[in-house]
Backbone as CSV, one residue per row, in Angstrom:
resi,resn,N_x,N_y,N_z,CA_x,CA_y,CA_z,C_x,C_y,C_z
1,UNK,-61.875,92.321,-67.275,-61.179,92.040,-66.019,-60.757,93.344,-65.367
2,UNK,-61.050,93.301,-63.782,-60.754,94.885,-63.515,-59.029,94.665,-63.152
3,UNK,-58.562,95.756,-63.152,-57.289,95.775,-62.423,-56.560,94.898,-61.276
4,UNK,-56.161,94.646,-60.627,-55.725,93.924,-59.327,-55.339,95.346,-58.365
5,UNK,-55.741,94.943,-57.444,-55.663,95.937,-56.835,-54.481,96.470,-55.735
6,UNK,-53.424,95.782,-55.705,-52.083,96.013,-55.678,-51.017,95.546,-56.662
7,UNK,-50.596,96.562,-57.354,-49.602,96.248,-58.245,-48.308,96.991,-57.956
8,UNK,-47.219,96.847,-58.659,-46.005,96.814,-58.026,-45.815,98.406,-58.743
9,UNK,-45.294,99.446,-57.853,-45.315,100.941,-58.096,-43.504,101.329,-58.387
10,UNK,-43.813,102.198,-59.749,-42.349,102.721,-60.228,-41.468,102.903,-59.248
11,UNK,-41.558,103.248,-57.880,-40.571,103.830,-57.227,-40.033,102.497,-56.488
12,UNK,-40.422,101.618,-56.999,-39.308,100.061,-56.543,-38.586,99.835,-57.885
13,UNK,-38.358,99.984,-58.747,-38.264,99.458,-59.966,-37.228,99.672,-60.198
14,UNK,-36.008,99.142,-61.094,-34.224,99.069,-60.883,-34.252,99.200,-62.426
15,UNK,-33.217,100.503,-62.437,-32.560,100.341,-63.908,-32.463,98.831,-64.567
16,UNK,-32.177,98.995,-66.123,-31.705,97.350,-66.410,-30.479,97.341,-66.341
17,UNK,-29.649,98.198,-66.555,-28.122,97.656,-66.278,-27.795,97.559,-64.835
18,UNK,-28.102,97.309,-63.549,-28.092,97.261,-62.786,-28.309,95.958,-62.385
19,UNK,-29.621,95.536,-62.683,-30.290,94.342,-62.892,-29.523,93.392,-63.825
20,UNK,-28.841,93.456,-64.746,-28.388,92.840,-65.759,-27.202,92.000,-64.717
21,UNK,-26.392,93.692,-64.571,-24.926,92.788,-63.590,-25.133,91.980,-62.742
22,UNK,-26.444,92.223,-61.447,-26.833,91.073,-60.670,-26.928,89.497,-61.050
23,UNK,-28.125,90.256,-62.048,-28.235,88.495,-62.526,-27.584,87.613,-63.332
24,UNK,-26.560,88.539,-64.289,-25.117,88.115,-64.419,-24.287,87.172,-63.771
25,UNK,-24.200,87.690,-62.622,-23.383,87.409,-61.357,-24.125,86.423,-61.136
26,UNK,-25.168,85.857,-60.962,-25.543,84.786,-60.131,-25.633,83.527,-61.160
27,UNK,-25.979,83.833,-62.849,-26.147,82.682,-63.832,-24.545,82.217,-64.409
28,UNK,-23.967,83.417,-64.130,-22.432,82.966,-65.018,-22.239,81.912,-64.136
29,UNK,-20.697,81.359,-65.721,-20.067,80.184,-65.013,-19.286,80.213,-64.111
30,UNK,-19.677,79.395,-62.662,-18.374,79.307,-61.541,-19.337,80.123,-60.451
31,UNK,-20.205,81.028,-60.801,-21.202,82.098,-60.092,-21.619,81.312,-58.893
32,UNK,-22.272,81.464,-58.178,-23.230,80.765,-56.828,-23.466,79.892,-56.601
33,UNK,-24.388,80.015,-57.641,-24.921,78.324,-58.278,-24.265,77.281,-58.800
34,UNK,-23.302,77.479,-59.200,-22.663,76.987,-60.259,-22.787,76.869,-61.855
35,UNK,-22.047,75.540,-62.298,-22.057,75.501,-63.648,-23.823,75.069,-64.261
36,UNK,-24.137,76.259,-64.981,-25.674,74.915,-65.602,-25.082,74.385,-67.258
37,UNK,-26.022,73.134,-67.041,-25.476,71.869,-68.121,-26.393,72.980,-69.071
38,UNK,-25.706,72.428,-70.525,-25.599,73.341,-71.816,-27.274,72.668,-72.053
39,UNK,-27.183,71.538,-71.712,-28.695,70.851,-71.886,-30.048,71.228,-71.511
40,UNK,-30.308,71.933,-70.174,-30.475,72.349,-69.232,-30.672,74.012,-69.014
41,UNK,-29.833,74.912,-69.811,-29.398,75.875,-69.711,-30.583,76.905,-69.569
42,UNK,-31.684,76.901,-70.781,-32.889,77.400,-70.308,-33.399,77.248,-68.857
43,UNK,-34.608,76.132,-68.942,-35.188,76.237,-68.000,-34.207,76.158,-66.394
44,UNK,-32.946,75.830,-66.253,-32.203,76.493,-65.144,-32.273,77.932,-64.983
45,UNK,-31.845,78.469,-65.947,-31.891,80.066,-65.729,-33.047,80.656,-65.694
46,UNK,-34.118,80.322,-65.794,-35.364,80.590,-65.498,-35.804,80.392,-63.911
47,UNK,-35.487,78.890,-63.446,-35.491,78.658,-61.829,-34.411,79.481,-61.182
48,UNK,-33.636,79.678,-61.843,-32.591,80.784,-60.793,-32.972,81.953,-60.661
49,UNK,-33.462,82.680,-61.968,-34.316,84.059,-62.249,-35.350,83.887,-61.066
50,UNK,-36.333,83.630,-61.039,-37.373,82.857,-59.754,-36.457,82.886,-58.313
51,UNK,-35.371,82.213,-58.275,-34.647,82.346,-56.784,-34.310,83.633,-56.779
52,UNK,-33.536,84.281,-57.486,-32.642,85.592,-57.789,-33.915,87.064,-57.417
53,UNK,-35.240,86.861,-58.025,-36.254,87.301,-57.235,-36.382,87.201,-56.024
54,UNK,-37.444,86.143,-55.424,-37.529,86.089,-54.515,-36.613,86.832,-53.335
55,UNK,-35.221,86.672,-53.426,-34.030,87.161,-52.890,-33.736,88.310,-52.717
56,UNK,-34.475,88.832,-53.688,-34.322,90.390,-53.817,-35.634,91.054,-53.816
57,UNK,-36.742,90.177,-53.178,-38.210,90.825,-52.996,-38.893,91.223,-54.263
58,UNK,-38.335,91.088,-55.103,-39.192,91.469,-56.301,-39.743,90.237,-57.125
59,UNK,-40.263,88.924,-56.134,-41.329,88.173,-56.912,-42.686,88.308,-56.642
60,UNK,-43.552,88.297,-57.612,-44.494,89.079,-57.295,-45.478,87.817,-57.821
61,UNK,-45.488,87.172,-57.109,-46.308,85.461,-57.405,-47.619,85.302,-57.995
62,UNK,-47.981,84.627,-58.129,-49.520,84.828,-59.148,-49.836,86.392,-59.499
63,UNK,-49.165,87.350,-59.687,-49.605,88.294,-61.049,-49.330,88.130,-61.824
64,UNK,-50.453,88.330,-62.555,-50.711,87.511,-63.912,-51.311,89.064,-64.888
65,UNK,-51.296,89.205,-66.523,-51.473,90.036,-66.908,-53.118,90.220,-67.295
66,UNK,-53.518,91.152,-67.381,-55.123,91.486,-68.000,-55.275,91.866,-69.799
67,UNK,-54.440,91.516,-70.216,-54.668,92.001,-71.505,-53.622,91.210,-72.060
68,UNK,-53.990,90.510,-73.159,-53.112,89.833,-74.447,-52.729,90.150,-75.395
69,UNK,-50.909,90.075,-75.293,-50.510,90.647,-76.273,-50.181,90.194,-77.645
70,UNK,-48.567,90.466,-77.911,-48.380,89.965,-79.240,-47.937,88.578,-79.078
71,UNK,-46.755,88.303,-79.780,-45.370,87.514,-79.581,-44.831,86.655,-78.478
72,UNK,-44.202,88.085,-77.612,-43.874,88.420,-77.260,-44.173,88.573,-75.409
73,UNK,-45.468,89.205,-75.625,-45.744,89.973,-74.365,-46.834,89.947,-73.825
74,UNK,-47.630,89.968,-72.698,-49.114,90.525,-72.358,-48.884,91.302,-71.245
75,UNK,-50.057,92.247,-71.119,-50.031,93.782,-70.464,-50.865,93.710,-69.477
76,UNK,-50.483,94.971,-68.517,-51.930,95.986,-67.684,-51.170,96.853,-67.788
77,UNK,-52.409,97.743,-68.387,-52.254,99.159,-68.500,-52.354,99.684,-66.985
78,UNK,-51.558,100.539,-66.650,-51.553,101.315,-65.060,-51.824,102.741,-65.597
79,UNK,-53.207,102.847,-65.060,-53.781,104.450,-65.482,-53.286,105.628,-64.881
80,UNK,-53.011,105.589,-63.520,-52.517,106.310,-62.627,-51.134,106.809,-63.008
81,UNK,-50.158,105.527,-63.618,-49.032,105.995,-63.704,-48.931,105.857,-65.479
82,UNK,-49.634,106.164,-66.360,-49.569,106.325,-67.529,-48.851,105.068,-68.279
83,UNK,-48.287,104.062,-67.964,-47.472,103.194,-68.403,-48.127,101.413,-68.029
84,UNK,-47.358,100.926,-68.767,-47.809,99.310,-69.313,-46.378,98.506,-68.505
85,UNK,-47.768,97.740,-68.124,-46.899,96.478,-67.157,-46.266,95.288,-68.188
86,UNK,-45.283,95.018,-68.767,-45.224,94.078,-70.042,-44.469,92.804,-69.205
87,UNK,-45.264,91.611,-69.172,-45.043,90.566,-69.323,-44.685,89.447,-70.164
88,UNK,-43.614,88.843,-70.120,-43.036,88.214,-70.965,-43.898,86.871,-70.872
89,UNK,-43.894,86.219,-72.268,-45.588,84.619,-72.317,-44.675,83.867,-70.953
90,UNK,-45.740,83.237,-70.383,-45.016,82.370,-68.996,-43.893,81.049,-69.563
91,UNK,-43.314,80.967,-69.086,-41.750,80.401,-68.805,-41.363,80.802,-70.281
92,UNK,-41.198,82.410,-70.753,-39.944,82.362,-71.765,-39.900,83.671,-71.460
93,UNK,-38.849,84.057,-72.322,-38.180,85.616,-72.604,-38.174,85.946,-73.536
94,UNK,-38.937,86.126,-73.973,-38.866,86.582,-75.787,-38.079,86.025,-76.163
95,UNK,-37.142,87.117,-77.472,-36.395,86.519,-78.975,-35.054,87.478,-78.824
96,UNK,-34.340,86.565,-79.458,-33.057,87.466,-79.603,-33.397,86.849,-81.188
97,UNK,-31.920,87.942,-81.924,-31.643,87.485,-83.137,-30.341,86.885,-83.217
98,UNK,-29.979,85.839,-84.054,-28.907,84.533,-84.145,-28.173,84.523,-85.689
99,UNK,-26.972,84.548,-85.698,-26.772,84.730,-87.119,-25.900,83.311,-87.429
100,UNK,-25.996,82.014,-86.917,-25.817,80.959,-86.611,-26.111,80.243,-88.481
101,UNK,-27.268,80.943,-88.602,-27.382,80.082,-90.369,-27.143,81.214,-91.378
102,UNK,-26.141,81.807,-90.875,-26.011,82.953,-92.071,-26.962,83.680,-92.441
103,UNK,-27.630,84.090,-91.670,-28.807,84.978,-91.766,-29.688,85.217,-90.701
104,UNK,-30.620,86.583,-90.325,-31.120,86.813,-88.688,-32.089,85.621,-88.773
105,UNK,-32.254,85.249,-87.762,-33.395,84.145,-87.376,-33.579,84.502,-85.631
106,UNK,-35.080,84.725,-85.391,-35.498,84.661,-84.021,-35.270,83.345,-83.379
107,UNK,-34.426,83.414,-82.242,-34.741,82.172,-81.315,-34.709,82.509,-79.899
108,UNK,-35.319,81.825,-79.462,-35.656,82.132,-77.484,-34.366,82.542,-76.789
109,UNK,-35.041,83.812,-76.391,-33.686,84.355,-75.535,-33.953,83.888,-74.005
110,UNK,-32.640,83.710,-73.304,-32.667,83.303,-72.085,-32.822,84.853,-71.221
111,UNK,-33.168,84.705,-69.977,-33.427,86.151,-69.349,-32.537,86.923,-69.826
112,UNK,-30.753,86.525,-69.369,-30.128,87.763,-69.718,-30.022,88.273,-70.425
113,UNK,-29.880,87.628,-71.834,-30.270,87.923,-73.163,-31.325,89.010,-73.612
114,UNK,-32.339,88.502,-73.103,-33.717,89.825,-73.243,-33.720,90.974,-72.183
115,UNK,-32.589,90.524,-71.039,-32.697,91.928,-70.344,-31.826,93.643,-71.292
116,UNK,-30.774,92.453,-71.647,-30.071,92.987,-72.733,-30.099,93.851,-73.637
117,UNK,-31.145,92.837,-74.117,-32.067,93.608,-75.408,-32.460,94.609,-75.089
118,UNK,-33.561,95.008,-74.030,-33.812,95.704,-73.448,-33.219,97.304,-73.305
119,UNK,-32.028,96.503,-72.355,-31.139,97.559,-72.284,-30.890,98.583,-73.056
120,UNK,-30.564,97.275,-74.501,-29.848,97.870,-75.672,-31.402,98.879,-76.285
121,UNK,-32.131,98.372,-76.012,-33.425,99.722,-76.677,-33.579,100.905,-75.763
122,UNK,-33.384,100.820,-74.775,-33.281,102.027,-73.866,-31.685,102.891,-74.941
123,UNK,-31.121,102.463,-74.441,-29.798,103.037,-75.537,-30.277,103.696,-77.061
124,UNK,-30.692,102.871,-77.686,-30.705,103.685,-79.139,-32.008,104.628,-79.262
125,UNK,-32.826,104.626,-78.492,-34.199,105.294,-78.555,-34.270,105.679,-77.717
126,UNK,-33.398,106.304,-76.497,-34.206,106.924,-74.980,-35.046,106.530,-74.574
127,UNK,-35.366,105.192,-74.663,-36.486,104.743,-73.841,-36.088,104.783,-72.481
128,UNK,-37.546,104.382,-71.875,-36.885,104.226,-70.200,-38.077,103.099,-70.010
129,UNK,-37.425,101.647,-70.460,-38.014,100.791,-70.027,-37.250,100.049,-68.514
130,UNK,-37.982,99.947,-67.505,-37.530,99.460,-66.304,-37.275,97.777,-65.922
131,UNK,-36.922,96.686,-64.900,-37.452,96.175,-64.754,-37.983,96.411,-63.406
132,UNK,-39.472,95.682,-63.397,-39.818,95.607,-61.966,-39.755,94.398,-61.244
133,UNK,-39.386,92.966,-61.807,-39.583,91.553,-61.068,-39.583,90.946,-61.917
134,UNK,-40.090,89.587,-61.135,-40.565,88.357,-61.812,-42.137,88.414,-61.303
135,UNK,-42.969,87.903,-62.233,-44.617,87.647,-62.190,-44.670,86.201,-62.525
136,UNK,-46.326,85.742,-62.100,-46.456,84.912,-62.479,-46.105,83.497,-61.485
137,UNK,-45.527,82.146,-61.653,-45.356,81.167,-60.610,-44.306,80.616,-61.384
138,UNK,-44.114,79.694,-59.928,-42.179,79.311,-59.913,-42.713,78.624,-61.242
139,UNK,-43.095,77.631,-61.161,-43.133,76.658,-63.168,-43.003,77.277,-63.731
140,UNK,-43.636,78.668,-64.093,-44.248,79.193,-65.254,-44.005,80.767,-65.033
141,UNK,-42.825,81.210,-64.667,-42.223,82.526,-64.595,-42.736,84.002,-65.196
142,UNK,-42.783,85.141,-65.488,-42.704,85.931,-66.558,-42.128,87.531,-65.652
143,UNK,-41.085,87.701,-66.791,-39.815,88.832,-66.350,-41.184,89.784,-66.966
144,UNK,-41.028,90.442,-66.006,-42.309,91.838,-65.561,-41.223,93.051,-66.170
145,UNK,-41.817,93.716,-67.175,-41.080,95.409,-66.834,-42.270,96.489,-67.218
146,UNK,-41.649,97.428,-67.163,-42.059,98.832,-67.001,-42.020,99.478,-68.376
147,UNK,-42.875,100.083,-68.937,-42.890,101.252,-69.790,-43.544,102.463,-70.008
148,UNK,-43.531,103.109,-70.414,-44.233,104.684,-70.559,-45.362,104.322,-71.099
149,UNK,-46.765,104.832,-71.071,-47.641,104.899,-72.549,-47.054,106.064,-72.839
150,UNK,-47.272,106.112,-74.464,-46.975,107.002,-75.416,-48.619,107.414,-76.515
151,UNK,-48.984,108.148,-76.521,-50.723,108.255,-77.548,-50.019,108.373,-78.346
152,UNK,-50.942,107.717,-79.327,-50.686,108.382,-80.956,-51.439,107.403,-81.716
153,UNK,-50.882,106.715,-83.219,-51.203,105.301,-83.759,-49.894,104.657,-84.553
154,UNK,-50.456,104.437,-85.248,-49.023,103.360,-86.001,-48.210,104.603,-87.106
155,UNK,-47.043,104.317,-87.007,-46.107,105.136,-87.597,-46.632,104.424,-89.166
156,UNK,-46.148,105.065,-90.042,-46.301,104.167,-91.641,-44.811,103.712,-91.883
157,UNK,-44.436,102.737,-92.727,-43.678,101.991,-93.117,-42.553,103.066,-93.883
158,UNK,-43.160,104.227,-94.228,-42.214,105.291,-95.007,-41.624,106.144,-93.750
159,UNK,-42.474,106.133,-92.707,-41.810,107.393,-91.123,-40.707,106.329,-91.385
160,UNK,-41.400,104.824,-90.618,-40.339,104.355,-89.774,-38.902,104.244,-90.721
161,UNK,-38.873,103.985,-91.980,-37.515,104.445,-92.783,-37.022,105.725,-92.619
162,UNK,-37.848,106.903,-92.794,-37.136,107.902,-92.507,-36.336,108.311,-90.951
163,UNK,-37.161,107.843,-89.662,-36.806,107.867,-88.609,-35.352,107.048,-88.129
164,UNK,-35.492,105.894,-89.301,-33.907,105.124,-88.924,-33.064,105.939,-89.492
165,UNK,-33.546,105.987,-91.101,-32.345,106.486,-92.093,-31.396,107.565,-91.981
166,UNK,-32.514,108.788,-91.922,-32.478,110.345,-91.679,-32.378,110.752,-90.312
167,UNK,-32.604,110.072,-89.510,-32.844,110.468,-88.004,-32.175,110.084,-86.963
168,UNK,-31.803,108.759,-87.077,-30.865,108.042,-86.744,-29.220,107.831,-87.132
169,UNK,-29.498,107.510,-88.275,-28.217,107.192,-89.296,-28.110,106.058,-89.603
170,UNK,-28.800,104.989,-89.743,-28.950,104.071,-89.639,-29.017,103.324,-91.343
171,UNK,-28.540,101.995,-91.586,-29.277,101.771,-92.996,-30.151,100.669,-93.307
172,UNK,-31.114,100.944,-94.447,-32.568,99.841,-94.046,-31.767,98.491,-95.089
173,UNK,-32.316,97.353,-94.346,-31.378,96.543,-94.718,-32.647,95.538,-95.803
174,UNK,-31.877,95.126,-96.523,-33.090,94.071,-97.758,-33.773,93.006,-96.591
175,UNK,-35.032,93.521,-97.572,-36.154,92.192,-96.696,-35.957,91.029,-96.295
176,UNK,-35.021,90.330,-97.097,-34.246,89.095,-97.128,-34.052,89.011,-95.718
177,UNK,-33.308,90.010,-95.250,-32.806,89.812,-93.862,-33.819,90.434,-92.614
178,UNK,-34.951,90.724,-92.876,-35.877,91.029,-91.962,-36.496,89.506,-91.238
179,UNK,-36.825,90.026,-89.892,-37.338,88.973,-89.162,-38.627,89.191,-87.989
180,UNK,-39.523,88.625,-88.346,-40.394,89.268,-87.128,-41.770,88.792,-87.972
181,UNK,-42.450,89.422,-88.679,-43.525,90.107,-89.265,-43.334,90.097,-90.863
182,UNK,-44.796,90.122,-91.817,-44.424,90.156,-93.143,-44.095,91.673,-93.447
183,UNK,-44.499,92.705,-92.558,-44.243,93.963,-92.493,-43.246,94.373,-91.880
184,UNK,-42.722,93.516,-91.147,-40.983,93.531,-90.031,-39.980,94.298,-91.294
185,UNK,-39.449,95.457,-90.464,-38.619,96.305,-91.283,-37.133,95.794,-90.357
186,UNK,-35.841,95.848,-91.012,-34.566,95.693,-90.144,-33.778,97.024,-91.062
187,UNK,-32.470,97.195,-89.707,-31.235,98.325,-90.561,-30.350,97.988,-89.235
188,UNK,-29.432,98.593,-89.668,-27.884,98.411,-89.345,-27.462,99.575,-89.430
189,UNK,-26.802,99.813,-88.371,-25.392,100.846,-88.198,-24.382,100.573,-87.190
190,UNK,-23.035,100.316,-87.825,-22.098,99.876,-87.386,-22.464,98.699,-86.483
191,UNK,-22.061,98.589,-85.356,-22.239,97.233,-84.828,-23.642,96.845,-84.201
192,UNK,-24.391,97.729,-84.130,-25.618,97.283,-84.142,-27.075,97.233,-85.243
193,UNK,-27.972,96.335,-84.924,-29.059,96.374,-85.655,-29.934,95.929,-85.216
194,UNK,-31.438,96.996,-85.700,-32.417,96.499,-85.014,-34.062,95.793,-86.057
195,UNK,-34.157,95.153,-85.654,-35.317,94.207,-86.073,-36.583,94.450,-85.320
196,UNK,-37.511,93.363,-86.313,-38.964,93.856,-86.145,-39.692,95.428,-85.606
197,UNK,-39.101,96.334,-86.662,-39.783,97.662,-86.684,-40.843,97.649,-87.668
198,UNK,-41.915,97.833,-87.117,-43.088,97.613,-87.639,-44.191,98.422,-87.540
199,UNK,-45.181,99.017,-88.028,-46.474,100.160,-87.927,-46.998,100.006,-86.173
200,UNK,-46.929,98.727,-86.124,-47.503,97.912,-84.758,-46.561,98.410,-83.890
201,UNK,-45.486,98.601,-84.287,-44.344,98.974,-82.987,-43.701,100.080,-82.661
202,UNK,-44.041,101.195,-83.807,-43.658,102.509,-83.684,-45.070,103.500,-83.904
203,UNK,-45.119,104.250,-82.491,-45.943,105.135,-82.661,-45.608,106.760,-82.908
204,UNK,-46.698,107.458,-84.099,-46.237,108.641,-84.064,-47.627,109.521,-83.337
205,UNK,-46.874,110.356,-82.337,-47.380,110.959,-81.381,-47.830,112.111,-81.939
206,UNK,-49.102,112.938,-81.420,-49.948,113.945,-81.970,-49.026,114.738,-81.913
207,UNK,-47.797,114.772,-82.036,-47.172,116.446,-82.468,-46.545,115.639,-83.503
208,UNK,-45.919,114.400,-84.292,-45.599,114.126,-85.213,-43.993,113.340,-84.774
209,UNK,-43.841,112.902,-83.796,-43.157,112.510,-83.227,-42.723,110.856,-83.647
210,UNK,-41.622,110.207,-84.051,-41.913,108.719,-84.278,-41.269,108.036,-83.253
211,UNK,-41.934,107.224,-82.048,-41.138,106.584,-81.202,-41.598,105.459,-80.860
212,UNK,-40.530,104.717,-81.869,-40.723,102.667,-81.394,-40.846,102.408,-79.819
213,UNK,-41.680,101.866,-79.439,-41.877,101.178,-78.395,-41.472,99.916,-78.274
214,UNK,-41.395,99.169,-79.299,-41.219,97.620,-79.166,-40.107,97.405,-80.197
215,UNK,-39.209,96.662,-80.421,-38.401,96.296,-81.358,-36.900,95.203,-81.134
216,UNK,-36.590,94.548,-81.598,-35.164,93.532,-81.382,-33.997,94.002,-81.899
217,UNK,-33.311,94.772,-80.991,-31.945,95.503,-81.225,-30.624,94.248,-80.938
218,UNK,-29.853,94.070,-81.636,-28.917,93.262,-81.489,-27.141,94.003,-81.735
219,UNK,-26.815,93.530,-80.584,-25.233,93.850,-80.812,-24.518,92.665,-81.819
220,UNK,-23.923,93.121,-82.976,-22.996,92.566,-83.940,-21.716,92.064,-82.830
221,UNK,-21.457,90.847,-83.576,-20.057,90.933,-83.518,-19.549,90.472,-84.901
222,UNK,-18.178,90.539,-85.112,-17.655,90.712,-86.415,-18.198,89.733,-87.380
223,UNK,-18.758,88.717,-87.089,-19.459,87.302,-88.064,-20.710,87.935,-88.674
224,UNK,-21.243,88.633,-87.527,-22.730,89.323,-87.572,-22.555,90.272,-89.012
225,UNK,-21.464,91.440,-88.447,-21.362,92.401,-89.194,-21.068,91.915,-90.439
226,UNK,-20.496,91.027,-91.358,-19.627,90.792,-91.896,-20.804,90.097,-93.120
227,UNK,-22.018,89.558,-92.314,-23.012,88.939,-93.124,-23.999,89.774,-93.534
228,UNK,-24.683,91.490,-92.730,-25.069,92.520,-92.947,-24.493,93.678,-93.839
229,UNK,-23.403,93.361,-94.334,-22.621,94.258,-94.779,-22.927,94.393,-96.400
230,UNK,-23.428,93.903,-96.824,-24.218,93.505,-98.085,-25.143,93.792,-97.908
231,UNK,-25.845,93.746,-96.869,-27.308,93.403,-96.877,-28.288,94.314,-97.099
232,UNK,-28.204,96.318,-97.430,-28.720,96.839,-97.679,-29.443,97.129,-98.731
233,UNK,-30.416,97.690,-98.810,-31.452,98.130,-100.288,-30.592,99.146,-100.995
């Protein structure tokens, strides 16, 4: 499939904490819209995400991605500007992690949730993932962002420990509590922790460089922490 031949260019593209507070503002309770039923709560915030676009010019209607990804995501690579268009599968948002059964478990994050996430990986890794819109059609949505390419290949399972442990400060937490992958690595430091670090998700770059591209960072709160706190090798 060749490219499309207008696609949406970095210099429209909005920090995520920026983006976060907006769409904050428009899903919270009492917000614009009003209250959405707990029943409901997904696919509402998905049709509002869709209005909340449109509104702000950044729906970008039938683009659709050229390449299939994981989980998670499907892509176009943008050659010109070195970086990957990542689309979220149509009408979801990826995964957050839930400590609801006493232990991490992936379940469907609602937009703000995964913008979040997001956020929160720009934070612990200097990434500079953007968003650029919504893609895709009103039914069947997908939150569009921005990332760098990075060359290299898959980090090994011994970098990516050393890169949390030694590099970070971070601690690798027992498999027990990994989630993602049979190779999904997790660790913890202080109130946060991040999941599904994997060969697939951290690349080390021809000078020897290890930098995750993909991964589920979660903010603790004290229930969280309290069940991780054991949980190391």
């Amino acid at each position: 499939m060749n490219e499309p031949t207008h696609l949406p260019q970095p210099d429209s593209d909005r920090p995520l904490i920026e983006v976060c507070h907006d769409l904050g503002e428009r899903i919270r309770p009492g917000g614009p819209d009003g209250e959405i039923d707990e029943w409901s709560i997904y696919d509402e915030s998905l049709r509002r995400l869709v209005r909340w676009a449109e509104e702000n010019g950044c729906f970008f209607e039938n683009l659709q991605p050229l390449k299939q990804g994981g989980r998670e995501h499907d892509l176009i690579f943008m050659e010109n500007g070195a970086c990957w268009l990542k689309f979220t599968k149509p009408a979801a948002a990826g995964y957050v992690v839930s400590f609801e059964s006493r232990m991490p478990a992936l379940e469907p994050a609602l937009p703000l949730e995964y913008l979040e996430r997001l956020m929160l990986q720009n934070e612990i890794f200097a990434d500079n993932v953007t968003f650029v819109g919504v893609a895709g059609t009103r039914l069947l949505p997908r939150i569009l962002t921005r990332q760098p390419h990075l060359s290299g290949e898959g980090a090994s399972p011994g970098e990516i420990v050393s890169m949390m442990v030694e590099g970070l400060g971070f601690r690798l937490l027992d498999s027990r509590y990994s989630v993602g992958y049979a190779d999904s690595l997790a660790f913890v430091r202080d109130d946060v922790a991040v999941f599904d670090l994997r060969p697939a998700n951290v690349v080390r770059t021809p000078d020897g460089v290890m930098v995750p591209i993909d991964a589920i960072p979660a903010r603790l709160d004290a229930a969280a922490r309290a069940i991780l706190s054991a949980a190391t090798t």
